[in-house]
Backbone bond lengths (Angstrom), bond angles and torsions (degrees), N, CA, C in turn:
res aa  C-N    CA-C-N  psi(-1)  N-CA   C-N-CA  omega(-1)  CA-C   N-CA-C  phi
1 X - - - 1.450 - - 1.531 110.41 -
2 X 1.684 116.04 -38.68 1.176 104.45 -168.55 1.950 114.02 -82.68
3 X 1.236 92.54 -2.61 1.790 103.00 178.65 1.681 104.46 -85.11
4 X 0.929 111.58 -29.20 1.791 126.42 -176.27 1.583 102.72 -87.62
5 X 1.026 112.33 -11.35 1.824 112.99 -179.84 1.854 83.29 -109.21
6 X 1.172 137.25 -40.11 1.479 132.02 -170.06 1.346 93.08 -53.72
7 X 1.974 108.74 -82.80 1.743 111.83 175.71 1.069 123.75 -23.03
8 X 0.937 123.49 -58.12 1.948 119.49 170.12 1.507 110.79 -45.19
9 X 0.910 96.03 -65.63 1.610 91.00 -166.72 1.780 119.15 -69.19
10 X 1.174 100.40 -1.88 1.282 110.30 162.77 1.085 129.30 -70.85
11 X 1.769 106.05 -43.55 1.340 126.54 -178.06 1.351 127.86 -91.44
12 X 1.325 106.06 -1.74 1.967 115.89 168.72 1.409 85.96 -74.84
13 X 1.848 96.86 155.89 1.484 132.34 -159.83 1.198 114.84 -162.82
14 X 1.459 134.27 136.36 1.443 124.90 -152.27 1.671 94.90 -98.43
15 X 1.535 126.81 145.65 1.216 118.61 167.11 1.545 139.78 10.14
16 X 1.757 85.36 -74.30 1.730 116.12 165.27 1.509 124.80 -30.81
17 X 1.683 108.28 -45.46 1.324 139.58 -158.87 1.327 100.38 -78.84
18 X 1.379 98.02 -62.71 1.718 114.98 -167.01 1.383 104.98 -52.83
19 X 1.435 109.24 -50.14 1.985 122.40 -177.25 1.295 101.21 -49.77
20 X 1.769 117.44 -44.69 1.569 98.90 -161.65 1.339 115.70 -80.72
21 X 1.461 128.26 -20.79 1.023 122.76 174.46 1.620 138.00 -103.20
22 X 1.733 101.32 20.56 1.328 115.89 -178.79 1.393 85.06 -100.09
23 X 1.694 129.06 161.05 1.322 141.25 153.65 1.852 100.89 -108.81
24 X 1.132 98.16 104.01 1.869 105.38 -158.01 1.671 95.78 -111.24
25 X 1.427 103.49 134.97 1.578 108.12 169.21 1.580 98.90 -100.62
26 X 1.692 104.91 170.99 1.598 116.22 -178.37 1.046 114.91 -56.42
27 X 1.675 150.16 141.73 1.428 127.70 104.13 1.294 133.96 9.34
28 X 0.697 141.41 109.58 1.770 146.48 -173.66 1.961 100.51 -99.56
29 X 1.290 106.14 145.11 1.675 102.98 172.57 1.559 115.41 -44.49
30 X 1.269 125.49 -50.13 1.350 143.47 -157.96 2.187 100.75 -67.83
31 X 1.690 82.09 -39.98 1.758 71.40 175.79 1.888 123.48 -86.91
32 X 1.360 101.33 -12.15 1.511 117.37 173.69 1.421 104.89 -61.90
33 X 1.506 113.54 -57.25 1.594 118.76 167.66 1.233 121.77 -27.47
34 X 1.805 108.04 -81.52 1.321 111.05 179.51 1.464 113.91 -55.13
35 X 1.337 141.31 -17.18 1.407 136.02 150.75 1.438 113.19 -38.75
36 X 1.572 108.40 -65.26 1.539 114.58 -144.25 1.501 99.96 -77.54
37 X 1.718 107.13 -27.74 1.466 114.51 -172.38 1.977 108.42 -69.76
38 X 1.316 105.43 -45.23 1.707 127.42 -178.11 1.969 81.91 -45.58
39 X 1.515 91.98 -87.07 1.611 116.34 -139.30 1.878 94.18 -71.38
40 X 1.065 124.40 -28.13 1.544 119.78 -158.13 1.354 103.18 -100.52
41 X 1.456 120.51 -49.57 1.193 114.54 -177.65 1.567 117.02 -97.06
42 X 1.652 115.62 -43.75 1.800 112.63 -164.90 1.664 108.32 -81.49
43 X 1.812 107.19 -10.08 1.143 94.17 171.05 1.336 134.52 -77.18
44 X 2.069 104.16 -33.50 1.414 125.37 -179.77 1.095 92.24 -61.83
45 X 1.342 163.08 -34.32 1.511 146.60 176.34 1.609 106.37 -50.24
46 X 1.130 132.09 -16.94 1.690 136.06 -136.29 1.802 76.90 -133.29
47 X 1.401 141.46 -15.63 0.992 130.40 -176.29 1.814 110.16 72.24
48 X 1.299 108.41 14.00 1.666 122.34 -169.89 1.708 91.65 -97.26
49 X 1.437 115.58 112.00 1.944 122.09 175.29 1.055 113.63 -73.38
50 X 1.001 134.75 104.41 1.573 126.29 -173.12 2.060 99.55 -121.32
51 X 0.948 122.19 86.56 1.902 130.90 172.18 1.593 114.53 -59.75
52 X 1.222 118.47 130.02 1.564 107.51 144.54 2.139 114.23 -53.13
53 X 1.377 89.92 156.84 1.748 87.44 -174.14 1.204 122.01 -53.46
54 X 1.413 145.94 153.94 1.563 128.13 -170.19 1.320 93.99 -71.62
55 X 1.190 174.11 -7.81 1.431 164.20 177.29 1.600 104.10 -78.39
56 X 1.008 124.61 8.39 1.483 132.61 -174.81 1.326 116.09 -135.72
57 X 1.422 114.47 -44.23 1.087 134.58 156.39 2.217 118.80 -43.16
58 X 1.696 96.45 -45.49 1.247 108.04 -163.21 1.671 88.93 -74.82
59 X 1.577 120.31 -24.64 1.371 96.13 -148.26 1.322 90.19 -100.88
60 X 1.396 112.38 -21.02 2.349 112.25 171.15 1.701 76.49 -39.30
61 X 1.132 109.08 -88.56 1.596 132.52 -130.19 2.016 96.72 -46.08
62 X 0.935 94.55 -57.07 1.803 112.52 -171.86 1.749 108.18 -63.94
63 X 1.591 119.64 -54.68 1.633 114.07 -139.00 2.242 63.99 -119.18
64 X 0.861 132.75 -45.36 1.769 124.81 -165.73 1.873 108.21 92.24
65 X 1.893 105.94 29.32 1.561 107.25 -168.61 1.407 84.90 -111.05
66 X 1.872 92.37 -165.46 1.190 118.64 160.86 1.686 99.91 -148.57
67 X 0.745 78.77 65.47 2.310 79.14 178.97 1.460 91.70 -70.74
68 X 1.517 103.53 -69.64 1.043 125.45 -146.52 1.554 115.78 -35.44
69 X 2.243 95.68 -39.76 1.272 105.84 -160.81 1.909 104.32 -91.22
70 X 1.422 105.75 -11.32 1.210 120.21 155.78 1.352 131.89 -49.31
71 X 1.362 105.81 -45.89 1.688 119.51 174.31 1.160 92.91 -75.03
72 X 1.195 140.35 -64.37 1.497 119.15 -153.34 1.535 121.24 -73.83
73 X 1.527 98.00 -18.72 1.776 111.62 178.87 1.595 84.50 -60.01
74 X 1.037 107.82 -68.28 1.549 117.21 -160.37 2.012 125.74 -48.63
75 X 1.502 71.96 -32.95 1.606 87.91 171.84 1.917 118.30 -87.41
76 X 1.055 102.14 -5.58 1.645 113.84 169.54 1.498 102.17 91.73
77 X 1.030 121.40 35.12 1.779 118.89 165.24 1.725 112.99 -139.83
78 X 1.312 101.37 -165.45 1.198 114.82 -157.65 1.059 133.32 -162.87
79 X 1.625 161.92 75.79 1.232 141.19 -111.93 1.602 92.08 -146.47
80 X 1.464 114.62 126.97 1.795 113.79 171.75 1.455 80.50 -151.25
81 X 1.483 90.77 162.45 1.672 140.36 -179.52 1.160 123.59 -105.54
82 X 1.479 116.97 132.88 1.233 110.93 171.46 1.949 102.70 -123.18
83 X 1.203 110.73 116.40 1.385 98.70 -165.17 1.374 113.87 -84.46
84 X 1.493 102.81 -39.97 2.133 91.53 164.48 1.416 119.21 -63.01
85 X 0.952 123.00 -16.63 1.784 118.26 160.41 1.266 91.59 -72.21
86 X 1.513 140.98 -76.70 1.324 122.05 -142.35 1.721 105.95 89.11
87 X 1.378 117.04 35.57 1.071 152.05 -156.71 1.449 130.93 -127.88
88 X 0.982 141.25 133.34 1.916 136.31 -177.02 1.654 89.27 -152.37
89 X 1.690 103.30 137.96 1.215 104.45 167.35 1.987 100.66 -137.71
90 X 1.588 92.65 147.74 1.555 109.34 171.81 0.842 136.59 -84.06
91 X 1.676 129.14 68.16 1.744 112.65 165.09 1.450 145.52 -11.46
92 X 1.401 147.22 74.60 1.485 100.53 177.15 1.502 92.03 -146.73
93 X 1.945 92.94 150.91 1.143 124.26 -152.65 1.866 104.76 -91.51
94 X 1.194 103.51 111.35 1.631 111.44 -165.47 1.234 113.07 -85.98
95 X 1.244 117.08 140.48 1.434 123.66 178.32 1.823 95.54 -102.44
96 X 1.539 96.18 115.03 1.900 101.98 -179.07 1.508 118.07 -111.30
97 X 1.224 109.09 15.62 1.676 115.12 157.61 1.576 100.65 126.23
98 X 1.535 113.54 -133.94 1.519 114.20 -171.60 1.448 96.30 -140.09
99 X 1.297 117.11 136.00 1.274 123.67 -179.15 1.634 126.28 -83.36
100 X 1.004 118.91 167.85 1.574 124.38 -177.23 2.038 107.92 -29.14
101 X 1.568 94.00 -65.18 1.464 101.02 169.84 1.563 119.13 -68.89
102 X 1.214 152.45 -8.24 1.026 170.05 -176.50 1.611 115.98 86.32
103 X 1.363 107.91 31.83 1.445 126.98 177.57 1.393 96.82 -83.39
104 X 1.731 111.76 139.90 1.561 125.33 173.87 1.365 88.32 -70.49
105 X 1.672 107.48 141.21 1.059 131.77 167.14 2.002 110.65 -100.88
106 X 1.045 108.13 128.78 1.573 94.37 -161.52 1.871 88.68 -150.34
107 X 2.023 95.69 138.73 1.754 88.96 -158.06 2.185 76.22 -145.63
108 X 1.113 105.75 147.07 1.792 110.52 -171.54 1.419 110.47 -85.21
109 X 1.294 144.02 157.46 1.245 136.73 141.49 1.829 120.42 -117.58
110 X 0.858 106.74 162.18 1.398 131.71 -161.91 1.593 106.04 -127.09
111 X 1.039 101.76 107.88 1.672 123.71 169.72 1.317 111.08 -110.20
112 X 1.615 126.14 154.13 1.327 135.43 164.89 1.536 125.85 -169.55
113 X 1.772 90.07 145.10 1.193 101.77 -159.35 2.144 111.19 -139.28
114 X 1.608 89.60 133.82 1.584 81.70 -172.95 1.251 95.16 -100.84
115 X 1.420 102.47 171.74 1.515 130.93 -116.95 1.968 89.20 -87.67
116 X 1.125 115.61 -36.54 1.842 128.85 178.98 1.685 95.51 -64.80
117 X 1.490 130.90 -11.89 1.165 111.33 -156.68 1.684 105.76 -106.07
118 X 0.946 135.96 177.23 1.697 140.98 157.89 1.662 112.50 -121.82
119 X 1.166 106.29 1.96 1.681 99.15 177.14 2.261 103.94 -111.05
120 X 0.908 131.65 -148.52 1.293 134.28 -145.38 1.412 103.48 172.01
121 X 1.001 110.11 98.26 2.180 122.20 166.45 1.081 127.94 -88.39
122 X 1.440 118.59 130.86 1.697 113.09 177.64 1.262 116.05 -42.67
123 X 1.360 121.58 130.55 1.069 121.74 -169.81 1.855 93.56 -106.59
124 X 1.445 142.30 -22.93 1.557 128.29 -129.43 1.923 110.04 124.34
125 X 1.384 89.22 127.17 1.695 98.26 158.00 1.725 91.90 -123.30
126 X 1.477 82.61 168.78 1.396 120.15 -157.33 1.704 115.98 -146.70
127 X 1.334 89.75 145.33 1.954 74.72 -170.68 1.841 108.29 -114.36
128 X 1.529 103.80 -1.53 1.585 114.08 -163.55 1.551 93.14 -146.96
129 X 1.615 111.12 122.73 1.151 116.14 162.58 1.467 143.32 -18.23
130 X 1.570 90.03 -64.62 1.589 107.35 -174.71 1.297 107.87 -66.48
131 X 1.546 113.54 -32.57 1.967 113.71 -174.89 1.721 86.07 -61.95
132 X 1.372 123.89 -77.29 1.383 125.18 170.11 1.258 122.79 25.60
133 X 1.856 92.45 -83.26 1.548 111.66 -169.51 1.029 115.63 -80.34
134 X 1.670 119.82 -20.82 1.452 104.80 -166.47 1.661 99.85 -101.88
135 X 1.515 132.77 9.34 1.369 131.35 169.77 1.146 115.94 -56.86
136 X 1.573 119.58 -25.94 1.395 119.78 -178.27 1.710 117.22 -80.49
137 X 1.150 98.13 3.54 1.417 122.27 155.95 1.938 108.90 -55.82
138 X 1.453 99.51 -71.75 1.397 72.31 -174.47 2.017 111.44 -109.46
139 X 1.103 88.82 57.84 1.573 100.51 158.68 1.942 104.93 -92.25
140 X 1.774 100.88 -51.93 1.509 111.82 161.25 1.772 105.92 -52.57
141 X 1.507 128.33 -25.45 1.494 86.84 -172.86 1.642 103.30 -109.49
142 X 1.071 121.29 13.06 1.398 126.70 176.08 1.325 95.50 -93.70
143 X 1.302 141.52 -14.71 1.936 137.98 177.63 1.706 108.03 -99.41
144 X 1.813 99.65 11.90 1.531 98.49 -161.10 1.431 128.92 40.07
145 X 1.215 127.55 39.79 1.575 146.77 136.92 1.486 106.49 -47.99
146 X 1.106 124.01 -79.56 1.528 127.13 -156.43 1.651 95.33 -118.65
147 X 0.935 90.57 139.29 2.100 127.36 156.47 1.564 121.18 -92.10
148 X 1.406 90.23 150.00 1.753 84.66 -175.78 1.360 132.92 33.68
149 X 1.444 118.78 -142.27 1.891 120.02 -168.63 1.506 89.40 -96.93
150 X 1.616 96.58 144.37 1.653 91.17 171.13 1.664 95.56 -119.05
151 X 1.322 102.39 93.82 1.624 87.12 171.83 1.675 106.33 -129.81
């Protein structure tokens, strides 16, 4: 246990870190959706909070944009909250080389970080969006938040 608590903590990385060494393609509209639709709307039915990051949040509320969430789509990440965890997790959309046909092969990772912390832990790769988004499904059912399928 205490070598498996070492590895971890080896392997948290601050934002900065994580950016420089991912080669990350954009967000596309279609995957923001299935985000906002998963985490914003089918969860609040389940009573499960799931936020865009307060830096996105501050600038809806304050400026009435979304730059913010623009740049980061654009820049290949992603940042939401979960405030009854006390929780934030990192999207970002990986560029994984060139495929057999010379199609980009492209697979997500998942970082997370609670809210006392400044570093960010592997959370999971992923090779399909929707598995992605909807894993945070059972982060809610391992905290006993949610039961069964939340769809």
């Amino acid at each position: 246990m205490k070598e498996e608590i070492e590895k971890l903590m080896n392997s948290q990385a601050t934002l900065k870190e994580i950016l420089k060494v991912h080669l990350r393609e954009p967000f596309d509209r279609t995957e923001i959706e299935v985000l906002a639709k998963n985490h914003f709307v089918t969860l609040k039915k389940y009573n499960c909070q799931v936020l865009w990051d307060q830096k996105i949040i501050d600038e809806l509320n304050k400026k009435k944009t979304t730059e913010y969430l623009k740049k980061c789509a654009s820049e290949g990440y992603l940042i939401v909250q979960m405030p009854q965890l006390e929780t934030r997790l990192l999207y970002l959309k990986v560029f994984g080389g060139k495929g057999f046909l010379g199609r980009k092969k492209i697979h997500y990772t998942v970082h997370q970080q609670f809210f006392d912390e400044k570093k960010w832990s592997p959370g999971g790769n992923f090779k399909f969006w929707a598995q992605t988004v909807t894993s945070i499904n059972n982060i809610f059912r391992h905290e006993g938040l949610l039961q069964g399928s939340a769809l």
